[in-house]
C-alpha positions as CSV (number, residue, x, y, z in Angstrom):
1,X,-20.3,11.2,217.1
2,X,-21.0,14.8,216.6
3,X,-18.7,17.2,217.2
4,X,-16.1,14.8,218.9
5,X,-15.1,12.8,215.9
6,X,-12.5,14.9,215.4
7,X,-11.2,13.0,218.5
8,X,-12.2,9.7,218.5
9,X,-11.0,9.0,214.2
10,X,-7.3,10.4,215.5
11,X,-7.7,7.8,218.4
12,X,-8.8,4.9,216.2
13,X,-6.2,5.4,213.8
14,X,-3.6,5.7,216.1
15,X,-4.5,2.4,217.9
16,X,-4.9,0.8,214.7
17,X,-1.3,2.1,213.6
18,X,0.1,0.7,217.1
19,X,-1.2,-2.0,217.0
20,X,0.1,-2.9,213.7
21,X,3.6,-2.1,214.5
22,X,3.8,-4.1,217.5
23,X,2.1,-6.9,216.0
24,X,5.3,-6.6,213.0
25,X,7.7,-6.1,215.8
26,X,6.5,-9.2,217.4
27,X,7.0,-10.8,214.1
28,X,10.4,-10.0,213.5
29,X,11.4,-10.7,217.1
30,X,10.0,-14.1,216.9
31,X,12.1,-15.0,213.5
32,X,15.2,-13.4,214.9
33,X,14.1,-16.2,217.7
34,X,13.9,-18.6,215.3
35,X,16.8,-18.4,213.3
36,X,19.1,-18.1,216.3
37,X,17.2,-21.4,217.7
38,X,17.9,-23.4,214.5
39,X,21.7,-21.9,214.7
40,X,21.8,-23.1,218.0
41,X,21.0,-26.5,217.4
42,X,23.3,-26.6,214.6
43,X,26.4,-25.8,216.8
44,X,25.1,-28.4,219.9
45,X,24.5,-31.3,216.6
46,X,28.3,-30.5,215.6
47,X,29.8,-30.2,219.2
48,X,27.9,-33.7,219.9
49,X,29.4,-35.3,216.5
50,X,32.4,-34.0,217.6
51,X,32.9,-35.8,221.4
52,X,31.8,-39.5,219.0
């Protein structure tokens, strides 16, 4: 790489760093998702226990 790795390391590290915090944010997101799903189905399985 010569004299431009002190460009391209930055750039890799930076990607890699991005790349991990979207891939946690997409985590979280999708067990917020989750949870709110199972709480969900809670309330329609009481609301349809209820109407019986």
């Amino acid at each position: 790489m010569g004299e431009y790795a002190i460009f391209v390391w930055p750039c890799y590290i930076a990607v890699v760093v991005l790349l991990t915090g979207l891939c946690y944010q997409s985590w979280t997101s999708k067990r917020k998702a989750e949870a709110k799903l199972a709480d969900l189905k809670d309330q329609l399985q009481h609301l349809e226990t209820q109407e019986d």
